[in-house]
C-alpha positions as CSV (number, residue, x, y, z in Angstrom):
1,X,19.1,-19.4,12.9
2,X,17.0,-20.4,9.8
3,X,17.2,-24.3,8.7
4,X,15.8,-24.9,5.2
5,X,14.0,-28.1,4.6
6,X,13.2,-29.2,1.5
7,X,10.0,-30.2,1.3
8,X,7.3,-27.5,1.6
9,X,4.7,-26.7,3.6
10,X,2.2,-27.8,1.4
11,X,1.8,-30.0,-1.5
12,X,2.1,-28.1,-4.8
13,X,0.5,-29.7,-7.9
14,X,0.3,-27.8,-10.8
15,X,-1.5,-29.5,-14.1
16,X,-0.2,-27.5,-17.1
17,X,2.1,-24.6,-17.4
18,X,0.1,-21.3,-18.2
19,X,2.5,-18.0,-18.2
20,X,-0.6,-15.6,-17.6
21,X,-1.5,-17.6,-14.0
22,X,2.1,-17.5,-13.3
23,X,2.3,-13.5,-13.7
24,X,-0.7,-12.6,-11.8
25,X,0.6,-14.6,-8.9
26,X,3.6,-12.3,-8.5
27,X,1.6,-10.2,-6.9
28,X,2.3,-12.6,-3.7
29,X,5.4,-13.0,-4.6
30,X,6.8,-9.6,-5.0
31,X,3.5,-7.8,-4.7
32,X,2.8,-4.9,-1.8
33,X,0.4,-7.8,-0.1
34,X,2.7,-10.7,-1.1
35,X,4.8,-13.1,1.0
36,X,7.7,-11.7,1.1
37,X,6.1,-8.2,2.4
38,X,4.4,-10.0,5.3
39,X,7.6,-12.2,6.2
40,X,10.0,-8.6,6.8
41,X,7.9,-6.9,8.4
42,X,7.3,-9.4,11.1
43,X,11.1,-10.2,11.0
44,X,11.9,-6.9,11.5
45,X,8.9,-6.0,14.3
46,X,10.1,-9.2,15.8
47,X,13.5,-7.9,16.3
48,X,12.6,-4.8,18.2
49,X,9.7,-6.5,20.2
50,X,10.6,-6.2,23.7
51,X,7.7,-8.1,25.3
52,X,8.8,-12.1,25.3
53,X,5.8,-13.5,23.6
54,X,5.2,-11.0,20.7
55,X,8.6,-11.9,19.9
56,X,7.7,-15.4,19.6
57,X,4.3,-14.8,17.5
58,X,6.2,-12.5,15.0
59,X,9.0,-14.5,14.3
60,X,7.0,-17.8,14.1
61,X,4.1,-16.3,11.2
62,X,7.7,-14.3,9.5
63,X,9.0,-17.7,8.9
64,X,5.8,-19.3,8.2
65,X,5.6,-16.2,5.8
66,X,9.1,-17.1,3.8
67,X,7.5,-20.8,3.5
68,X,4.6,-19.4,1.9
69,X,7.2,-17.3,-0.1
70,X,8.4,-20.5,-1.3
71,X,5.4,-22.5,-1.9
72,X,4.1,-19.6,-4.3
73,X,7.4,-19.5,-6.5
74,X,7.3,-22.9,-6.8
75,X,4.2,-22.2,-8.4
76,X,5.3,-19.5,-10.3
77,X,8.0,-21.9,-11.5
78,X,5.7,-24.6,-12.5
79,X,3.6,-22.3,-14.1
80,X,6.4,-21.6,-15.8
81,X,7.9,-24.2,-17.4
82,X,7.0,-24.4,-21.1
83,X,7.6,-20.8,-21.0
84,X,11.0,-21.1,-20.1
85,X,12.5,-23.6,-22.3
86,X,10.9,-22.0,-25.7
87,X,12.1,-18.6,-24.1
88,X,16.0,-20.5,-24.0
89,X,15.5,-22.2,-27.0
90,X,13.7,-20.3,-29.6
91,X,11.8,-23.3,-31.2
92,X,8.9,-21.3,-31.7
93,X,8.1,-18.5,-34.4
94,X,8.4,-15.0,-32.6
95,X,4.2,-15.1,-33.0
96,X,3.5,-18.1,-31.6
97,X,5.9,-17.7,-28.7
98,X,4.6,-13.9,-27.9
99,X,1.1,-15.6,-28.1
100,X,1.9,-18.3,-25.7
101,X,3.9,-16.5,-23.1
102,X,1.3,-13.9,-23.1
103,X,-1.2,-16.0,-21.6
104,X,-5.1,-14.8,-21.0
105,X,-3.8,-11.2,-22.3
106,X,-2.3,-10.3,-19.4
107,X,1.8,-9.4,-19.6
108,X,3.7,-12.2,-18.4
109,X,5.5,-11.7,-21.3
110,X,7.2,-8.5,-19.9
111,X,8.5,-11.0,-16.9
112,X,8.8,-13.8,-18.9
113,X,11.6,-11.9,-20.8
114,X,13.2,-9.8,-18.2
115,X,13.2,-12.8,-15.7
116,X,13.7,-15.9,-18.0
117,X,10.4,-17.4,-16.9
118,X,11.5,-17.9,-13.3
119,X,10.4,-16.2,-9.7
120,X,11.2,-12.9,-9.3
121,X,10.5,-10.0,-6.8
122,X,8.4,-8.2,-8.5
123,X,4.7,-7.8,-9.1
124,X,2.3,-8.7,-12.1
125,X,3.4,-5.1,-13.9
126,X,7.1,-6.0,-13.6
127,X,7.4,-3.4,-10.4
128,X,10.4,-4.5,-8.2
129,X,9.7,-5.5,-4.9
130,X,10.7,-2.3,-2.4
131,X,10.8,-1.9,1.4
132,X,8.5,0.7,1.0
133,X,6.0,-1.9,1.7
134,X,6.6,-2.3,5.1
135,X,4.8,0.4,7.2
136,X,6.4,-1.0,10.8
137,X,6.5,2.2,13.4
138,X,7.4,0.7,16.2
139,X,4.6,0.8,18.6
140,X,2.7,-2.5,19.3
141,X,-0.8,-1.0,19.5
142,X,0.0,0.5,16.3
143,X,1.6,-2.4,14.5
144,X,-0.3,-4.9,15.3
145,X,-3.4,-3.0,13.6
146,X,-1.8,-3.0,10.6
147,X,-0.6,-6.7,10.8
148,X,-3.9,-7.2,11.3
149,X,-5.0,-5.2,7.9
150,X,-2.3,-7.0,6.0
151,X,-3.4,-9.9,6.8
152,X,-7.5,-9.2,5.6
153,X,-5.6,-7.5,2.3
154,X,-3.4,-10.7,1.7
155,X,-6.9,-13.1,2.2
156,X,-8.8,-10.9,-0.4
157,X,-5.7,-11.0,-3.0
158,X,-5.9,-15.0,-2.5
159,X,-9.8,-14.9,-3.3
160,X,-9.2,-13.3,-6.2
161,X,-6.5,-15.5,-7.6
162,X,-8.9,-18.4,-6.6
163,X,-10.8,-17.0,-9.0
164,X,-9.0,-17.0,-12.3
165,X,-8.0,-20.6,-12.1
166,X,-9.9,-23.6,-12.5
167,X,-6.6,-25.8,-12.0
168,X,-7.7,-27.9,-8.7
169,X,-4.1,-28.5,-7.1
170,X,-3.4,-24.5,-7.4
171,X,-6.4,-23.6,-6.2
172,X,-6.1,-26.5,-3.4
173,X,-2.6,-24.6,-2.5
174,X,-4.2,-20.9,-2.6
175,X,-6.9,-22.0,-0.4
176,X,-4.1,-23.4,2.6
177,X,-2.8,-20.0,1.5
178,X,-5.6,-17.8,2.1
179,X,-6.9,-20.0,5.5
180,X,-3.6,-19.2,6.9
181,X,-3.9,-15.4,6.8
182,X,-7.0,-16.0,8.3
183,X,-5.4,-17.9,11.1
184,X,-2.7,-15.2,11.5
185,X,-5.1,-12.0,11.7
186,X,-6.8,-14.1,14.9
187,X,-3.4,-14.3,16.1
188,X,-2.6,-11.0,16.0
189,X,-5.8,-9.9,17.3
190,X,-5.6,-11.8,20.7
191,X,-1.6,-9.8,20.9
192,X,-3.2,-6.4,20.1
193,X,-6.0,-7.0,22.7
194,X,-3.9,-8.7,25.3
195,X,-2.7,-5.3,26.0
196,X,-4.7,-3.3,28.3
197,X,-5.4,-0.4,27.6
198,X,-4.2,-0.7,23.4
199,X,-6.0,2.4,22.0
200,X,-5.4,5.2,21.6
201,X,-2.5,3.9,20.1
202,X,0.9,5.2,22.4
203,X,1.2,6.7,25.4
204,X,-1.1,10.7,24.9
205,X,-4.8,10.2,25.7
206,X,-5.3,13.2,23.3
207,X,-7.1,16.6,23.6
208,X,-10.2,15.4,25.2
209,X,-12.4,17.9,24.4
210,X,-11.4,16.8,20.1
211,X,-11.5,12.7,21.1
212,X,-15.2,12.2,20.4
213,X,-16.2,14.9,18.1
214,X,-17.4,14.2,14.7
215,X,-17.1,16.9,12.3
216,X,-19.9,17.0,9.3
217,X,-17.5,17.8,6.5
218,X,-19.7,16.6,3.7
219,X,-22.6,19.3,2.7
220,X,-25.3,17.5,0.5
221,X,-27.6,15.0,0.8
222,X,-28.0,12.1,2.2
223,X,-26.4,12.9,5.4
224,X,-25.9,9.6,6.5
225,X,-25.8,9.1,10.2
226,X,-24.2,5.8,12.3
227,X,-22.6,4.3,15.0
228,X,-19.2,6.0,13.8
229,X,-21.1,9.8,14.0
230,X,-23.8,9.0,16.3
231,X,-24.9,10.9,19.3
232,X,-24.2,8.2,21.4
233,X,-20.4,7.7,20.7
234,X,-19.5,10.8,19.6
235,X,-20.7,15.3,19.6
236,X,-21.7,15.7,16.2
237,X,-20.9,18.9,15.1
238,X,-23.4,19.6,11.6
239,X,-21.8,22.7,10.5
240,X,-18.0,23.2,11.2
241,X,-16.6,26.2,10.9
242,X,-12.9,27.6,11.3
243,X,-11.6,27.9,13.8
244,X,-12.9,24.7,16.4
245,X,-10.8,26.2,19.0
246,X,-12.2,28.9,19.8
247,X,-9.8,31.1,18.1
248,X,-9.7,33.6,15.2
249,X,-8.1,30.6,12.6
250,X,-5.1,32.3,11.2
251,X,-1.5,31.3,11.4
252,X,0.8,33.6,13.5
253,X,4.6,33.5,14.9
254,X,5.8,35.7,17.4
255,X,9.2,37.3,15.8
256,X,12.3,39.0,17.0
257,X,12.4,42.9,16.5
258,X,15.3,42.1,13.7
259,X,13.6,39.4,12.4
260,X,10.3,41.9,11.6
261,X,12.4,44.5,10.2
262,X,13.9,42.5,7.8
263,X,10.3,41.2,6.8
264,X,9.2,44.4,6.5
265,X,12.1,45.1,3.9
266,X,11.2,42.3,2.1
267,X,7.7,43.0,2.1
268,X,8.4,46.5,0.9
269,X,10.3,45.7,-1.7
270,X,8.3,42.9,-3.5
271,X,5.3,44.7,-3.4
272,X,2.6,45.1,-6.2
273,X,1.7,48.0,-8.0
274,X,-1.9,48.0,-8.4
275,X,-1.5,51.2,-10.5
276,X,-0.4,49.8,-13.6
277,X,-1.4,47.3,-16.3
278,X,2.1,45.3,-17.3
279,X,3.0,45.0,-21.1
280,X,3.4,40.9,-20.6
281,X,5.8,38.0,-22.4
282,X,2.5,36.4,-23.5
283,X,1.1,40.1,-25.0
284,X,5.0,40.2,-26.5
285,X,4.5,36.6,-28.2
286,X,1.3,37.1,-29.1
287,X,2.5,39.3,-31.8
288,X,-0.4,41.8,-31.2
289,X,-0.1,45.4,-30.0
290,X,-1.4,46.0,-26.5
291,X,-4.2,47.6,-27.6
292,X,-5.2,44.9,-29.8
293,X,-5.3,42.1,-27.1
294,X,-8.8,41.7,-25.7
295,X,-8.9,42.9,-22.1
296,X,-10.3,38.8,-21.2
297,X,-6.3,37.7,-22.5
298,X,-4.3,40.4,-20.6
């Protein structure tokens, strides 16, 4: 059961409407690293989560989530707001009103017409907000890491909007914003590493003999070598060739006596003739006798 109070998590003081702000924060909003991507996903991992306290910690940060949802469309709205009576209204010449909606040179003014100044799901391009977004599998060990990812993404999103505004009550809001993902990635690191073992991810240790090989695929220098390639942690192989299992590298199927008949028909009769040279469409539209089309164009 959700109960909606009106007052939101935090304070939201905006000091003048600007249109451009207001589109480059729907990427929060209806963005792949906004709010309203973080809150499903955690809804939905939450409803499949069998262990009692995962449950818990996803469905507490997926409505924290939908309050950050709303505390960034207030924004958005506030931004907003001169916008979306001179939209309404038309008191403005067409120039003037493109030029104000249009903010920094950015294009609100694609969502400021389609969406009448308000909120919507969508990003800064206009992009409607999809489920695509969500990348749940439904493994914990797996999850989790990417929580955890979405999180870091979300944080360096909020930096940069930090970044284009010098308004102090939205950058005051963007801040709690940000210092919550922080708070959440922690959380969902102590989940993922309160399960022992949590990597490899599921239940198959994998092909041991593959596990902690390192294959140089990159010819050229410099050859960098590090922790993730070094002799310690891993066999580095320098100069991989086909095929690492020991075997001869081609692709084979083992096929019924009727099924290799009929290939063999098929193979027989689609063939090429490498004893003849093809009069061609192109040589046809060329216009040019064979003869006369260099032997480079045939």
């Amino acid at each position: 059961m959700f109960l909606h109070n009106k007052r939101l998590q935090y304070t939201v003081r905006v000091a003048e409407p600007n249109p451009g702000l207001a589109n480059l924060l729907l990427e929060q909003f209806g963005g792949a690293q906004g709010e309203l991507a973080a809150a499903t996903r955690y809804f939905t991992q939450a409803l499949a989560e069998e262990d009692p306290g995962r449950k818990d910690l996803l469905l507490d940060i997926a409505t924290e989530e939908l309050s950050h949802l709303e505390i960034i469309g207030s924004i958005i709205v506030m931004l907003n707001k001169g916008a979306k009576g001179k939209l309404a209204e038309g008191v403005q010449a067409e120039g003037e009103l493109y030029r104000d909606i249009n903010g920094a040179g950015n294009d609100s003014h694609i969502t400021s017409l389609l969406y009448g100044g308000g909120a919507p799901l969508c990003n800064s391009a206009g992009v409607p907000w999809t489920a695509a977004y969500i990348d749940t599998i439904g493994e914990p060990t797996a999850d989790f890491r990417s929580n955890i990812a979405a999180e870091a993404r979300a944080k360096i999103v909020y930096e940069r909007l930090m970044n284009v505004t010098t308004d102090p009550g939205i950058k005051d809001a963007l801040g709690f914003l940000m210092t919550r993902e922080i708070a959440h990635q922690l959380s969902f690191e102590k989940a993922l590493h309160s399960i022992k073992p949590n990597f490899p991810q599921g239940k198959l240790p994998g092909m041991p003999e593959f596990d902690r090989t390192y294959f140089s695929m990159s010819n050229g220098e410099p050859n960098v070598r590090g922790p993730w390639n070094s002799d310690q942690d891993f066999q580095y192989v320098e100069n991989p060739h086909p095929a690492v299992d020991g075997g001869d590298g081609t692709a084979s199927v083992t096929l019924s006596e009727e099924d290799s008949v009929t290939l063999t028909m098929m193979k027989e009769r689609t063939k090429s003739d490498l004893s003849v040279n093809p009069e061609t469409g192109a040589e046809l539209g060329s216009g040019k006798a064979p003869d006369e089309v260099p032997k480079t164009e045939r």
